[in-house]
TORSE-141672 format. One record per residue: x, y, z of N, C-alpha, C, O in turn. Coordinates in steps of 0.2 Angstrom, whole numbers, padded with zeros to 4 digits, always signed. Each point is the difference from the previous one (the first is absolute). Last residue first. Layout:
! TORSE-141672
XYZXYZXYZXYZ ...
***
This chain:
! TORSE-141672
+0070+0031+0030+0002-0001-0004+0010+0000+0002+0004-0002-0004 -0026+0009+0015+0000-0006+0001+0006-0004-0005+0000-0006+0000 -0008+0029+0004+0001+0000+0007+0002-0009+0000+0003-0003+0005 -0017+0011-0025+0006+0005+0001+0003-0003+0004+0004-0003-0004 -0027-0004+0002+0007-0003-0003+0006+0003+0001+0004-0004+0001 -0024+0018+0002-0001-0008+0005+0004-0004-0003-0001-0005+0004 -0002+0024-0017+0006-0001+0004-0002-0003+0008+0004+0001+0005 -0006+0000-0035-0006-0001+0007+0004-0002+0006+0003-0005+0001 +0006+0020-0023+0001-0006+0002-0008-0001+0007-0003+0004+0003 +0002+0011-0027+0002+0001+0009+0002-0004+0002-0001-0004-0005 -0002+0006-0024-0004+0001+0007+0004-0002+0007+0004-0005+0000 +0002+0006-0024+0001+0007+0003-0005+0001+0006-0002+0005+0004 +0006-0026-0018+0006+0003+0003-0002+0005+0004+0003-0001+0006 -0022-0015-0003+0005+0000-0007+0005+0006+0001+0000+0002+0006 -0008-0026+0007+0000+0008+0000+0002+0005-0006+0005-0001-0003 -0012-0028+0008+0004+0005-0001-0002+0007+0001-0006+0002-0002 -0001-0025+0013-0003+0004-0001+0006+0006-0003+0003+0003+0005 -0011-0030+0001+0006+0005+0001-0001+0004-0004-0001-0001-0006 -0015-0018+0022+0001+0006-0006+0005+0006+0001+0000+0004+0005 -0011-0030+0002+0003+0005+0002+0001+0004-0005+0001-0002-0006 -0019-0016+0020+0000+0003-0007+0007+0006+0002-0001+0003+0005 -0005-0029+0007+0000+0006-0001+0001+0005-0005+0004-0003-0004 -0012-0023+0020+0004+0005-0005-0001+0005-0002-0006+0002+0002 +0010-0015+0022-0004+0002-0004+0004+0004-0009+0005+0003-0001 +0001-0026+0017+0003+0008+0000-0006+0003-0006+0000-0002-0006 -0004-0023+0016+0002+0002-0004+0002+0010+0001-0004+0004+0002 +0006-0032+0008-0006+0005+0000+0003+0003-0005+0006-0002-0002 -0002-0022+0013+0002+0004-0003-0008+0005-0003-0006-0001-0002 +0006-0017+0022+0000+0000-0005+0002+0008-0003-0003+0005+0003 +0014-0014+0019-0006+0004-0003+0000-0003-0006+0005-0004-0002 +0016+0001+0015-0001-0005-0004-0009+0003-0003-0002-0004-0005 +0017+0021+0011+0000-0004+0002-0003-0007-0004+0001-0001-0006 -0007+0023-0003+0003+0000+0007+0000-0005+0001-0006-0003+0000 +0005+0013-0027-0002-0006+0006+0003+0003+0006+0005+0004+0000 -0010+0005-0027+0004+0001+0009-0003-0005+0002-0005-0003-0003 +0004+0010-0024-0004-0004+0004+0007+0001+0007+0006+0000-0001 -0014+0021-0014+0006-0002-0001-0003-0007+0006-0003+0002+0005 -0009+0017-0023+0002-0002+0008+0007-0005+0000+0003-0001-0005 -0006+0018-0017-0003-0006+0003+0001-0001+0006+0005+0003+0002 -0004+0019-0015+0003-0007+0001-0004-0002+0004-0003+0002+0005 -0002+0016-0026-0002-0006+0003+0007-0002+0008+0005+0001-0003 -0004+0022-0015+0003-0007+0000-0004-0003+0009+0001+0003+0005 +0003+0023-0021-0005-0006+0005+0003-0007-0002+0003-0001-0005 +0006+0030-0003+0000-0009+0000-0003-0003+0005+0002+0001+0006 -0003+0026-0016-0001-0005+0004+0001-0007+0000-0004-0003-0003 +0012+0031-0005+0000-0008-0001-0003-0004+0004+0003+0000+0005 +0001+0024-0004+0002+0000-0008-0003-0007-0001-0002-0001-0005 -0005+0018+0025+0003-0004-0001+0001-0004-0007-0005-0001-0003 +0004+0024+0023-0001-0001-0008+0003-0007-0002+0006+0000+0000 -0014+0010+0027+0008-0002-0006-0004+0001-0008-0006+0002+0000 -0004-0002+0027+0002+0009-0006+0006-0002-0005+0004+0003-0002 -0015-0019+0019+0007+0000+0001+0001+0008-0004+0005+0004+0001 -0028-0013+0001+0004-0003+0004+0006+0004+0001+0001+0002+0006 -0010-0003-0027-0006+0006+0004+0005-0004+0007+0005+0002-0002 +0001-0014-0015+0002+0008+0002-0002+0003+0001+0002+0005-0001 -0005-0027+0003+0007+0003+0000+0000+0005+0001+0002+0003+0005 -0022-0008-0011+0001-0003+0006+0008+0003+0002+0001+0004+0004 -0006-0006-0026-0004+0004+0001-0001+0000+0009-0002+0006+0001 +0013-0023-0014+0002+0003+0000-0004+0008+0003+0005+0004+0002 -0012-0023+0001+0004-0001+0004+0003+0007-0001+0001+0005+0004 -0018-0010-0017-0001+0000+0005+0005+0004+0007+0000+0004+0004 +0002-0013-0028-0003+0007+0000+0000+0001+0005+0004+0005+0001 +0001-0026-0002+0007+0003-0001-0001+0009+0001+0004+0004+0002 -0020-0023+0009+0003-0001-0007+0004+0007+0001+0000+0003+0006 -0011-0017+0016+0002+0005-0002+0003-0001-0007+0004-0005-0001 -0011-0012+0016-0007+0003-0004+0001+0004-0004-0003+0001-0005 +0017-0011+0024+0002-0002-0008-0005+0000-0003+0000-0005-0004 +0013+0023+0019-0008-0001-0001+0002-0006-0006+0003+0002-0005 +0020+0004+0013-0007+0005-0004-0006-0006+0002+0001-0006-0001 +0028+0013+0006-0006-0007+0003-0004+0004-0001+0000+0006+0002 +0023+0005-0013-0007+0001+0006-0004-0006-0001-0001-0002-0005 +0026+0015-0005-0005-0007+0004-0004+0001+0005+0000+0001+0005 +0014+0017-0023+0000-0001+0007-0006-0009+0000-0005-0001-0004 +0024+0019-0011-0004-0007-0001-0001+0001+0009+0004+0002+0004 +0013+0013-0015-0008+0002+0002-0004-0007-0003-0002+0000-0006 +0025-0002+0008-0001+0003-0007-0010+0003+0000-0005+0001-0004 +0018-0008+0024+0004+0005-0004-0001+0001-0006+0002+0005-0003 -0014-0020+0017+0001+0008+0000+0003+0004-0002-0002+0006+0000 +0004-0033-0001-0003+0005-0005-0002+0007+0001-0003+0003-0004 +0012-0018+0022+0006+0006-0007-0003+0001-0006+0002+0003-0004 -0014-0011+0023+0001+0006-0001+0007+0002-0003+0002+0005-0001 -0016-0024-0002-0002+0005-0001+0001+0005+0003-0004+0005-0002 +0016-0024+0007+0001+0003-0006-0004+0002-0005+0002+0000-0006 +0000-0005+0029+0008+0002-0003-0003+0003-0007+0001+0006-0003 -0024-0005+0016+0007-0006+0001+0006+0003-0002+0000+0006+0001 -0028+0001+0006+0007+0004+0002+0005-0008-0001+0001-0004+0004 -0026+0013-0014+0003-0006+0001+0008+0004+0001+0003+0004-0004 -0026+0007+0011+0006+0001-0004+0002-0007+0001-0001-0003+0005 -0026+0005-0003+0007+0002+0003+0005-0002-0003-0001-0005-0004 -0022+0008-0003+0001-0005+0005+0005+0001+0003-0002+0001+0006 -0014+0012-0026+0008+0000+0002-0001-0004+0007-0004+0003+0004 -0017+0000-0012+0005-0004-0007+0005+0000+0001+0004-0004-0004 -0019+0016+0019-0001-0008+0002+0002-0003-0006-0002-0006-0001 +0006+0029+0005+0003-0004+0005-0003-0008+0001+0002-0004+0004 -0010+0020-0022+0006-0001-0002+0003-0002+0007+0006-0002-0001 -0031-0006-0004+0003+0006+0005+0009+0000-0003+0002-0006+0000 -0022-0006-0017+0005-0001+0006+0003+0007+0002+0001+0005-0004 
***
């Protein structure tokens, strides 16, 4: 895989950006994508040094409109990604904290 087709995009909430401060960042990954991978993608991508990768699964979620029969929110693969101390911050986050 292309390191731009296992990074998806930043998950932006409250409360993956207060783990910025301890250099944890959240990214939506490829759910083909394993830990080597991601990691390796990171950081050809962003120039960081990364100490840690966690993935986690979630599930869609069942929606309805209306009285419709219920559908479903796609699932998705996310990954929280540690930096190790003496590397850079990724500063497409900086501006958002």
């Amino acid at each position: 895989m292309i390191s731009y087709d296992v990074i998806i995009r930043p998950i932006i909430t409250e409360r993956s950006m207060s783990a910025v401060a301890d250099k944890k960042y959240v990214f939506e990954v490829a759910p083909a994508a394993g830990k080597i991978e991601i990691k390796k993608a990171v950081e050809e991508i962003f120039g960081v040094k990364v100490a840690k990768v966690n993935t986690m699964h979630v599930p869609g979620k069942a929606k309805r409109m209306g009285a419709a029969r219920p559908g479903r929110t796609k699932a998705w693969k996310k990954a929280i990604v540690q930096l190790t101390e003496d590397s850079k911050t990724i500063e497409m986050f900086e501006g958002m904290v």
